[in-house]
C-alpha positions in Angstrom: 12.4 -4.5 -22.0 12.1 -5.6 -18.0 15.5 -5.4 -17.9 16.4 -1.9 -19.1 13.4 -0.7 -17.5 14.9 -2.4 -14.2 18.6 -3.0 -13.1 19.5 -5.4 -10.8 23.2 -5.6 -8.7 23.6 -8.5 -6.4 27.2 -8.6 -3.9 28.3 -11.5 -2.2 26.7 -10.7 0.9 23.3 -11.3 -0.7 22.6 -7.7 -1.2 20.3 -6.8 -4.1 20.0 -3.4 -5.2 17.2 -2.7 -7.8 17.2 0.1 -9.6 14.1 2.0 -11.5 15.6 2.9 -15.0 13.0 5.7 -16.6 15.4 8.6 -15.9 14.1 10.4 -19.3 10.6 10.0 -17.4 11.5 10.7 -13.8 11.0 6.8 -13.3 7.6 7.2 -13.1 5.5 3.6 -13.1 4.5 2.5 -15.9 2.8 -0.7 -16.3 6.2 -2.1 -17.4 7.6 -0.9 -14.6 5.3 -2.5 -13.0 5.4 -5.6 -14.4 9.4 -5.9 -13.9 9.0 -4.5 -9.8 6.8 -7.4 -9.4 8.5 -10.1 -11.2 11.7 -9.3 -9.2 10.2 -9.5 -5.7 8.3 -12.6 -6.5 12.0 -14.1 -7.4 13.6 -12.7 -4.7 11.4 -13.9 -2.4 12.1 -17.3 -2.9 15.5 -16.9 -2.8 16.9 -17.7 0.3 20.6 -16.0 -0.4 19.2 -12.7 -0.3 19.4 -10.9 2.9 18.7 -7.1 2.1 16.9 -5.4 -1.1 18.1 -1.5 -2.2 15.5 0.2 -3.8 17.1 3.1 -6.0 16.7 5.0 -8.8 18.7 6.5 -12.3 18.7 10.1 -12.9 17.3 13.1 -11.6 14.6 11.6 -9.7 12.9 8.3 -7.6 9.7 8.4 -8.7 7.4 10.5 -10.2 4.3 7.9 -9.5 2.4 6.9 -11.9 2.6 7.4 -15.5 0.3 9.8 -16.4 0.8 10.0 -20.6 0.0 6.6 -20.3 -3.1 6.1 -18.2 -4.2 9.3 -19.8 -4.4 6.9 -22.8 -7.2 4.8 -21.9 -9.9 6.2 -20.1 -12.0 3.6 -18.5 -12.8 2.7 -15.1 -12.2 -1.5 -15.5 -8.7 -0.1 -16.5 -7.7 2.0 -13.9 -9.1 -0.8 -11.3 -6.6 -3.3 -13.0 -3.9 -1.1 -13.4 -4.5 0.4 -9.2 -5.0 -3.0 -8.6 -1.8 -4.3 -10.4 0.5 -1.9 -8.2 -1.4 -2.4 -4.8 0.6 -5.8 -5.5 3.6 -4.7 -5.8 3.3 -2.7 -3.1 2.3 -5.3 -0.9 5.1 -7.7 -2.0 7.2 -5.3 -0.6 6.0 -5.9 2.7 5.7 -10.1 2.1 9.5 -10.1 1.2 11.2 -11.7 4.1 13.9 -9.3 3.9 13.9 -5.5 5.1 13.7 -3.5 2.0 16.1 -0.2 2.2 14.6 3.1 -0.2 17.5 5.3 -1.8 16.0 8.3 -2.4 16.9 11.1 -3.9 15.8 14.1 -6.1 11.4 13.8 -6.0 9.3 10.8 -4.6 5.9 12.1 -5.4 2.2 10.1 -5.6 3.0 6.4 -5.9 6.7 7.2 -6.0 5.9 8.3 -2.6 3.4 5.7 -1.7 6.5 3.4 -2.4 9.1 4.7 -0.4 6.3 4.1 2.3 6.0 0.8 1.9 9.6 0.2 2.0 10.8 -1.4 5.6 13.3 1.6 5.8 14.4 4.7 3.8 17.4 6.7 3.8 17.2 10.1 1.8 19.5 12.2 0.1 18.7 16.1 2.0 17.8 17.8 -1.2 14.8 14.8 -2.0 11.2 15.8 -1.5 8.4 14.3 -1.1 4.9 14.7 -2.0 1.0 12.9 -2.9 0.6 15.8 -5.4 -2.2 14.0 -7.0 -4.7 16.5 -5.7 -3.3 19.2 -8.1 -4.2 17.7 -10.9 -8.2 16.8 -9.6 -7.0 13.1 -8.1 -6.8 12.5 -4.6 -3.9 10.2 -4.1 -6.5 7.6 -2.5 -3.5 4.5 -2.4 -0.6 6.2 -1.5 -2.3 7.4 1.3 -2.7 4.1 2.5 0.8 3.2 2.8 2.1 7.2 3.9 -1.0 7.0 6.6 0.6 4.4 7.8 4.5 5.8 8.3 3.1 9.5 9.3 0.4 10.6 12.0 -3.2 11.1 10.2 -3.2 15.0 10.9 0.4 15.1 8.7 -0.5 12.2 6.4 -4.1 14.6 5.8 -2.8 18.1 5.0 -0.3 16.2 2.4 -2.6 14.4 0.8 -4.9 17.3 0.5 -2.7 19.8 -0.3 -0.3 18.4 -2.3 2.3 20.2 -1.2 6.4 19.1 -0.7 7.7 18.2 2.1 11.5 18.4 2.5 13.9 15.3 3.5 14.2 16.5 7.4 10.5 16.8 7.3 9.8 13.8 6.3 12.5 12.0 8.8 10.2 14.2 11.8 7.6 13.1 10.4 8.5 9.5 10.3 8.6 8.7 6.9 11.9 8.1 6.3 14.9 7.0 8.8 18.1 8.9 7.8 18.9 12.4 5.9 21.9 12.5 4.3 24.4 14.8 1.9 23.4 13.7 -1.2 27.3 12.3 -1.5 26.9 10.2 1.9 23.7 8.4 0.5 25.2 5.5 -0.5 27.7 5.5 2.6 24.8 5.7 4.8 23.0 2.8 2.9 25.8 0.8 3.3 25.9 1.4 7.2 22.7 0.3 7.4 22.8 -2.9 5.3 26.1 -3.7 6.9 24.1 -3.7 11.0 21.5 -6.0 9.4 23.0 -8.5 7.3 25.1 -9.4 10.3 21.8 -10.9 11.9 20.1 -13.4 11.7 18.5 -13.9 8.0 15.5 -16.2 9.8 15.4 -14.1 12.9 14.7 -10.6 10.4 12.4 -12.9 8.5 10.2 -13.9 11.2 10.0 -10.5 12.9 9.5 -8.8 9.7 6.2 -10.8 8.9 5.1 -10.3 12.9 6.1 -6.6 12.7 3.2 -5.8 10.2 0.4 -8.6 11.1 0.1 -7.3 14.8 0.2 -3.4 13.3 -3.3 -4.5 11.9 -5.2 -6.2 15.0 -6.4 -5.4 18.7 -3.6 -5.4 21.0 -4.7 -8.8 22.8 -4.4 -10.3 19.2 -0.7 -8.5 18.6 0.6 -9.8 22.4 -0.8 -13.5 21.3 0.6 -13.8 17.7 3.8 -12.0 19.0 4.6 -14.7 22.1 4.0 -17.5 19.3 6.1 -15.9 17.3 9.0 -15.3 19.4 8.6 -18.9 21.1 9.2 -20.2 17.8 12.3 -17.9 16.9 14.0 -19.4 20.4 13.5 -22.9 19.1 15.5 -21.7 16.3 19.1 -22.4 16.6 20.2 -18.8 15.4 18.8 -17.8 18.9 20.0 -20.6 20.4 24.1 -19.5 19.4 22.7 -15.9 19.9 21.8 -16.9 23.9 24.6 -19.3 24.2 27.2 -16.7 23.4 25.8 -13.7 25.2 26.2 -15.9 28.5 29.5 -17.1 27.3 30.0 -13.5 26.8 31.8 -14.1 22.8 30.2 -13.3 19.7 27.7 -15.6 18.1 29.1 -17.7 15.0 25.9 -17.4 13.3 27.9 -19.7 10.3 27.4 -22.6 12.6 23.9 -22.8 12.9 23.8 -21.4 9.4 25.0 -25.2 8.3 23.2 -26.7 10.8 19.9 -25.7 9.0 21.4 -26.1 5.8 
């Protein structure tokens, strides 16, 4: 059930591309859905051989948010903590996976379908998606996805669409800051590609390490970020990516990043 619910693709390059597979429902999340988001990021987490995750979607849509037909069917507060509660973790393994997760969006990303193109590291969009917290026209403000879009988009922005409800359009939301890229809808994978193709020529450890920095220091007092920061990059020059990365800069060649890639092996 996981598995239709959730295809995976993996290249040789170590490129995983997940893909929500609900089109008959808009890919809304279900706790199945769920259940298979979060039992894929826990595995790719420990997998060293991945170097970027694509976050797409089947049919008409990305994501709907939450399933509404099926929360509808059990009213009771202990089960909407568990089930909030339940995606909040997935959601947050998005941001613990030490690889920059990539959103493919196209068609609507609405309430949590929203919230999680938010929480992916970057998001490239087709021009015809929109996005919206549209929880507030049925009676429920969209109280998690706002954490994650307050987050991406200034408070003022993140505000009026959360209490409105309203769409934004694709080049909105790239002003706006909550996605990266607008495409044509038949240049979204082309420009997906251009982006995995700049990162997985990094460093994996390098992305890794500044990925976990980039989103600790977001959370503390400046003095805190500055300290965690200089640890953190004191330890990423002891690391003999940077080592090659320096080496060949002032040798003035390209770094062989395969070298110290067996060296740590």
């Amino acid at each position: 059930m996981t598995e239709s619910l959730l295809l995976q693709h993996r290249d040789e390059r170590g490129v995983v591309t997940l893909t929500l597979n609900r089109p008959q429902a808009f890919n809304a999340l279900s706790e199945a859905m769920l259940t298979a988001l979060g039992e894929a990021f826990d595995t790719l987490a420990g997998d060293e051989s991945v170097r970027v995750v694509v976050l797409a979607a089947s049919g008409k849509a990305f994501c709907a948010g939450h399933d509404l037909k099926e929360m509808r069917a059990e009213p009771s507060r202990e089960y909407y903590e568990e089930l909030f509660a339940k995606c909040a973790e997935v959601m947050l393994a998005i941001q613990r996976l030490p690889v920059p997760v990539i959103a493919r969006v196209h068609g609507i990303a609405t309430a949590a379908g929203c919230q999680l193109v938010a929480m992916c590291d970057l998001a490239v969009a087709a021009r015809d998606a929109r996005f919206a917290v549209s929880g507030i026209n049925v009676g429920l403000f969209c109280s998690t996805p706002g954490v994650a879009l307050s987050r991406n988009v200034g408070r003022k922005a993140a505000f009026e669409m959360l209490v409105t409800g309203d769409f934004v359009s694709a080049d909105d939301a790239r002003v706006l800051g909550l996605v990266n890229r607008v495409v044509a809808a038949d240049a979204l994978d082309d420009e997906i590609e251009a982006m995995v193709s700049r990162i997985v020529g990094k460093p994996r450890v390098a992305v890794a390490m500044g990925k976990a920095l980039f989103y600790r220091q977001i959370e503390v007092d400046i003095e805190s970020a500055y300290a965690d920061a200089g640890t953190t990059m004191a330890c990423n020059m002891m690391d003999p990516s940077a080592l090659e990365g320096v080496s060949a800069f002032l040798e003035k060649r390209r770094p062989d990043w395969h070298v110290t890639e067996r060296s740590t092996a």
